[in-house]
GUMAR-822284 format. One record per residue (C-alpha): residue in one letter; z, x, y. Coordinates in steps of 0.2 Angstrom, whole numbers, m for minus. Each point is the difference from the previous one (the first is absolute). Example, Ala and Ser with C-alpha at 12.3 -4.5 7.8 and 13.67 -1.06 7.14 Angstrom:
2
<r "A"; <39; 62; m22>> <r "S"; <m3; 6; 17>> 
This chain:
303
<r "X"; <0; 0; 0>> <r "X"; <m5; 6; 17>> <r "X"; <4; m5; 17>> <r "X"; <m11; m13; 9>> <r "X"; <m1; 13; 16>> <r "X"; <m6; 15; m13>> <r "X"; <m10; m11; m7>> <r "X"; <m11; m4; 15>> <r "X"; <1; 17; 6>> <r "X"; <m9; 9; m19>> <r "X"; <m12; m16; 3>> <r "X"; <m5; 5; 18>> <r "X"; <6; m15; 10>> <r "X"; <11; 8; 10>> <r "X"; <13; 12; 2>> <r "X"; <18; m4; m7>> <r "X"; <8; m3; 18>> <r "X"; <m16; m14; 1>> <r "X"; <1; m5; m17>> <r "X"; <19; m4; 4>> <r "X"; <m4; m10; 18>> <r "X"; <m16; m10; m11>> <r "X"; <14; m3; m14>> <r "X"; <14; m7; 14>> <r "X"; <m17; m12; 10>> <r "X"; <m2; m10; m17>> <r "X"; <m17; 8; m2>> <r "X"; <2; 6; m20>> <r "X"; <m1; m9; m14>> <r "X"; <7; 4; m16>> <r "X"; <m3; m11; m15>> <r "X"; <m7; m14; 11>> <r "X"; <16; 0; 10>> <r "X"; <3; 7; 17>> <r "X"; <11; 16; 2>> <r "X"; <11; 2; 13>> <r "X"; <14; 10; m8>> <r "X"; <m1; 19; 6>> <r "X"; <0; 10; m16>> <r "X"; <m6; m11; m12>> <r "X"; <m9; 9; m14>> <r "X"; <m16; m5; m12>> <r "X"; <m7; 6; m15>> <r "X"; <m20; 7; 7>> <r "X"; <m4; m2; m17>> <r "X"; <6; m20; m4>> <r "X"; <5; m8; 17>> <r "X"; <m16; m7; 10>> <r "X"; <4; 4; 19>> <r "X"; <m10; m6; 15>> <r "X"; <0; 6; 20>> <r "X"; <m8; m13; 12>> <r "X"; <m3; m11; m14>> <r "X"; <m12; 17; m9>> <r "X"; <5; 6; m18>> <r "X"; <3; 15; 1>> <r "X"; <m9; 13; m11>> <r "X"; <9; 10; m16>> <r "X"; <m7; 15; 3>> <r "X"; <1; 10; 18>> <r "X"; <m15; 1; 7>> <r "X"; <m5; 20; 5>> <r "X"; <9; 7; 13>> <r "X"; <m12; 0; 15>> <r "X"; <3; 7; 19>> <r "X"; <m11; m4; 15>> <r "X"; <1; 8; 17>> <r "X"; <m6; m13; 12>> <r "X"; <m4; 0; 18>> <r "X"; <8; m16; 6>> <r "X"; <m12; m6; 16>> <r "X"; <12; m8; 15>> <r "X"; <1; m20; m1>> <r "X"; <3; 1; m22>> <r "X"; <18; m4; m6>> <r "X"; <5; 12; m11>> <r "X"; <8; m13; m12>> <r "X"; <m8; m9; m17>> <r "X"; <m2; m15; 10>> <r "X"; <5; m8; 15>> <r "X"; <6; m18; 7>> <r "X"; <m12; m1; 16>> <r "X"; <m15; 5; m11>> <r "X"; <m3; 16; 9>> <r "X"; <m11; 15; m9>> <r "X"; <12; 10; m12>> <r "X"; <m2; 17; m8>> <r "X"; <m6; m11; m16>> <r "X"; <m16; m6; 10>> <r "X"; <m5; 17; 4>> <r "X"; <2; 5; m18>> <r "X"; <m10; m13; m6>> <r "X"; <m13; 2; 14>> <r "X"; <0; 21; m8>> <r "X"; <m5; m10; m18>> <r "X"; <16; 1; m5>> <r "X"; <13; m12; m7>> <r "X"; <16; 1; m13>> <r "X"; <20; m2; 3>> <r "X"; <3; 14; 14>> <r "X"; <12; 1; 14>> <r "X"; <4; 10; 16>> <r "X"; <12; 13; 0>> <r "X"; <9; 0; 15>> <r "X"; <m8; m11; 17>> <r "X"; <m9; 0; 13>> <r "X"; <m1; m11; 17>> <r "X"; <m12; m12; 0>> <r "X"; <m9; 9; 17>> <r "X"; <3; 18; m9>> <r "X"; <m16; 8; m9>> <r "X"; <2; 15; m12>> <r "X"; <5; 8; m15>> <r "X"; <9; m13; m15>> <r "X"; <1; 3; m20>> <r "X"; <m3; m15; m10>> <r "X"; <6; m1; m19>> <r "X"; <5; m7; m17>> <r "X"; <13; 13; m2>> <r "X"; <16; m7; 4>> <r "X"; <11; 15; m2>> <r "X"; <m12; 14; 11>> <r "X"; <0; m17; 13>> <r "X"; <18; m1; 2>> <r "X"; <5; 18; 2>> <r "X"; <m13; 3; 14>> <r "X"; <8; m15; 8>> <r "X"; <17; 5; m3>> <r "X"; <9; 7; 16>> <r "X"; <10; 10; m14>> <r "X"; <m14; 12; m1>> <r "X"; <m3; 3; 19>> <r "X"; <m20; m1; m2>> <r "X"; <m8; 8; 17>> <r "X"; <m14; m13; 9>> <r "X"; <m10; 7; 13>> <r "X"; <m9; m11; 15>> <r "X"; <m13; 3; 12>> <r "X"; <10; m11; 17>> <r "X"; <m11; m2; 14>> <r "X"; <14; m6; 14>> <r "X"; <m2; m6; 18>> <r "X"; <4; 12; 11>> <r "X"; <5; 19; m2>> <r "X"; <15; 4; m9>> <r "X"; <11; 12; 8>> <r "X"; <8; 13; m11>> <r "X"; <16; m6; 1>> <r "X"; <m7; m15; m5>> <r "X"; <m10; 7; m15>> <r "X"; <19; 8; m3>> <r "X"; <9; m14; 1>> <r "X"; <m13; m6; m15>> <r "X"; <5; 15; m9>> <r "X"; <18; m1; 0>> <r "X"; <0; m18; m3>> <r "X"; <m1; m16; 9>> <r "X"; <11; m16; 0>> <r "X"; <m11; m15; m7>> <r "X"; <9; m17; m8>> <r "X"; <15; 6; 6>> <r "X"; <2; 17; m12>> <r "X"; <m9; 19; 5>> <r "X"; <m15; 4; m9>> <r "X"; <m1; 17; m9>> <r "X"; <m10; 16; 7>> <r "X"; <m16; m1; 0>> <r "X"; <m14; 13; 1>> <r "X"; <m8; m3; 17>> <r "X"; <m16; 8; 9>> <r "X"; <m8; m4; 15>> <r "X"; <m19; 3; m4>> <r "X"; <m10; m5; 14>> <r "X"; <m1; m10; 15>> <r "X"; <m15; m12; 2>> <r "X"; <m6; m13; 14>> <r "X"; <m6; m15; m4>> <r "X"; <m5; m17; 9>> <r "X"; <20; m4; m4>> <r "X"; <1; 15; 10>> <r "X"; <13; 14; m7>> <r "X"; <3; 3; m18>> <r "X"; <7; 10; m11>> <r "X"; <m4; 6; m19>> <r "X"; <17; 5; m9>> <r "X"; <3; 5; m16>> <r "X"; <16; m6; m9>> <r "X"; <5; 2; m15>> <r "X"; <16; m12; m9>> <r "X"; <9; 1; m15>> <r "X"; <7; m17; 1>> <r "X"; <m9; m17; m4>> <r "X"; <9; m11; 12>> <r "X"; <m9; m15; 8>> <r "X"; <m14; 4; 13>> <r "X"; <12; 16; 3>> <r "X"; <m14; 11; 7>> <r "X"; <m6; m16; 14>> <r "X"; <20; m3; 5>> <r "X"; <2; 21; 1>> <r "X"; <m14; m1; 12>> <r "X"; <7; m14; 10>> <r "X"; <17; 8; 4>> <r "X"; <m8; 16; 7>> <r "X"; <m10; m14; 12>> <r "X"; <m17; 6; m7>> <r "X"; <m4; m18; m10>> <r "X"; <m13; 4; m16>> <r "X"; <m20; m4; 4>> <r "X"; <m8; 4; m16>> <r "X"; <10; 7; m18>> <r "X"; <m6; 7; m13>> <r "X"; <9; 8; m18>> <r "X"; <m8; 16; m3>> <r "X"; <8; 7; m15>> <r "X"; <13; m6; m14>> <r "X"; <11; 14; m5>> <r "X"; <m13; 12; m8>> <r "X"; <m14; m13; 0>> <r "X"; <m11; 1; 14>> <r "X"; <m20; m3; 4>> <r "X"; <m5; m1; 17>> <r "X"; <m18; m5; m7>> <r "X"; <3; m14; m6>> <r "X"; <m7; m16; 8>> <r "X"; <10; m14; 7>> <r "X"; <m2; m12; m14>> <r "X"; <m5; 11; m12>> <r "X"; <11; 5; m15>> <r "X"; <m4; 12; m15>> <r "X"; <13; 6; m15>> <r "X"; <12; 14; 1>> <r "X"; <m5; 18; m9>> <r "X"; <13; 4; m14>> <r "X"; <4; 13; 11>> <r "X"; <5; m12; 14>> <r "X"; <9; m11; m11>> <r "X"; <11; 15; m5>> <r "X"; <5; 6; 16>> <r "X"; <6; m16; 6>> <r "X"; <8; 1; m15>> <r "X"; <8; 16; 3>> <r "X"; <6; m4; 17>> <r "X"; <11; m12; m3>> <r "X"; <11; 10; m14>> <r "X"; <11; 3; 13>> <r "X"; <12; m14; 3>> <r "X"; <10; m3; 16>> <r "X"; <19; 2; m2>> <r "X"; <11; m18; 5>> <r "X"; <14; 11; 5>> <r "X"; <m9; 10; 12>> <r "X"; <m3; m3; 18>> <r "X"; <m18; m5; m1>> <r "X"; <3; m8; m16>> <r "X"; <14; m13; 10>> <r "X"; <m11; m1; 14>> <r "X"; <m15; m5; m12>> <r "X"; <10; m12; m7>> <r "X"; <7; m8; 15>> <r "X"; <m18; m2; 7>> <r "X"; <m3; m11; m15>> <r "X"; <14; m9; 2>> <r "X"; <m3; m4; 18>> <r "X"; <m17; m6; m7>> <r "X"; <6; m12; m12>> <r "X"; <10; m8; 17>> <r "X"; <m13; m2; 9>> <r "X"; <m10; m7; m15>> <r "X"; <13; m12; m6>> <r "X"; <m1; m7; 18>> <r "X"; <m17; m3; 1>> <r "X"; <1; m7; m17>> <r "X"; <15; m12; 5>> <r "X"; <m11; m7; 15>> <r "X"; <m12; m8; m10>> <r "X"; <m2; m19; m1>> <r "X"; <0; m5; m15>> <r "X"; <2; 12; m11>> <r "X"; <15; 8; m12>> <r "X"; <9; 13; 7>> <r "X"; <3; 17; m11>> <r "X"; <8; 15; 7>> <r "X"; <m11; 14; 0>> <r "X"; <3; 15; m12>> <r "X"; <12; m11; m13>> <r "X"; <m7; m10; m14>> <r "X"; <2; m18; m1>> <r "X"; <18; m4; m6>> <r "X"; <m1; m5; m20>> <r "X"; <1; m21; m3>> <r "X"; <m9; m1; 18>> <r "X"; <m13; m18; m1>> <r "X"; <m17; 6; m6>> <r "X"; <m15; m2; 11>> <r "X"; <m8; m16; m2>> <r "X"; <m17; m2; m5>> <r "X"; <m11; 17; m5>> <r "X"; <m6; 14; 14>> <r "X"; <m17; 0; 2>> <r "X"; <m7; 16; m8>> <r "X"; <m5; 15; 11>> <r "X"; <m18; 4; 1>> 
């Protein structure tokens, strides 16, 4: 017997951090009944499960990596509510289809570099914030930065009420446009928190233009074309690999400031949440308590 979230992890559904939140949102079935029971566990080899009303397969499917370059206006998400394009479209529209999903995000009006895959475990170690994972953006900003601006992104910046960590920070040219004045920074993160490097720009006073993600720990191609997308080299899918063996220690000060940032996070998520009409309130970052009432009536299946 194995655990639901593993389960859908080998299978390539999602990581077991996702696994666990489509568990707790009634979208798993198990045996023709819905699941919403954290750690629940199934035999792959007996038990029929189903995700968004799809069996899902016996066999994993083989383990496939894809570098896209994610155009502005696409919602890095399987699928989304207002029927906007997500990173699914643009992999259909490259002729190719299958049970992938983004690692990490990547704002709706940002264009560059995102990994799609069917491999749950690579997925969720890249995300991780454990594993300190550097990402790189090309910033054009309103304005020229002052170096004590550019400094003050370095050392770190309060955004959501808690300081960012240091970033890598160069000033790379100076251009005039029919905007007028603008800068091209480069800055590079190793955190993941939400639209972090648009809010880092707005507390220096030099507001965000145009972003693009240039490079994703090791992986990187600036030749790419915005809405293109091709599969990782062996050799690529290795070095990410590699790069996140090193684990981030709790007890450290970057390691309780990491943590604190995500906890902020889930605030400020489980008040958006909570101001919703109509719909059931679940504190971000906890499962759903066990004996909750199941969801009424099934999810309609991703696309």
């Amino acid at each position: 017997m194995i655990r639901l979230n593993k389960l859908l992890s080998q299978a390539g559904v999602a990581s077991r951090r996702v696994a666990d939140d489509l568990i707790s949102q009634g979208r798993v079935e198990l045996n023709g009944h819905v699941v919403t029971e954290l750690g629940t566990k199934a035999d792959p080899e007996r038990d029929h499960i189903k995700v968004d009303g799809r069996k899902l397969k016996g066999a994993a499917p083989e383990r496939r990596y894809l570098l896209m370059n994610k155009p502005a206006g696409v919602m890095s998400t399987r699928a989304d509510e207002h029927k906007r394009r997500t990173v699914l479209d643009v992999m259909a529209e490259n002729g190719i289809r299958g049970y992938f999903y983004p690692v990490g995000r990547l704002d709706y009006d940002t264009e560059g570099l995102i990994i799609m895959t069917n491999d749950g475990a690579l997925a969720e170690r890249v995300t991780h914030p454990r594993y300190m994972l550097e990402r790189a953006y090309e910033v054009i900003v309103a304005g020229t930065p002052e170096e004590h601006d550019l400094d003050r992104l370095r050392k770190g910046v309060v955004i959501d009420g808690h300081r960012t960590l240091p970033a890598e920070v160069t000033l790379r040219r100076v251009i005039t446009t029919k905007k007028g004045t603008q800068a091209v920074v480069d800055i590079t993160i190793k955190e993941g928190r939400n639209r972090q490097v648009r809010k880092m720009c707005d507390a220096i006073g030099h507001p965000v233009d145009h972003l693009r993600r240039t490079r994703i720990g090791p992986i990187m191609d600036l030749k790419l074309k915005a809405g293109a997308m091709r599969d990782l080299t062996s050799a690529e899918v290795r070095a990410l690999t590699e790069s996140t063996a090193a684990t981030l220690d709790p007890a450290s000060p970057v390691g309780k400031s990491v943590i604190e940032n995500r906890r902020i996070e889930h605030q400020a998520l489980d008040k958006k949440r909570a101001s919703r009409p109509g719909r059931p309130f679940r504190p971000a970052g906890r499962a759903k308590p066990a004996g909750g009432a199941k969801p009424t009536g099934r999810p309609k299946p991703t696309r």
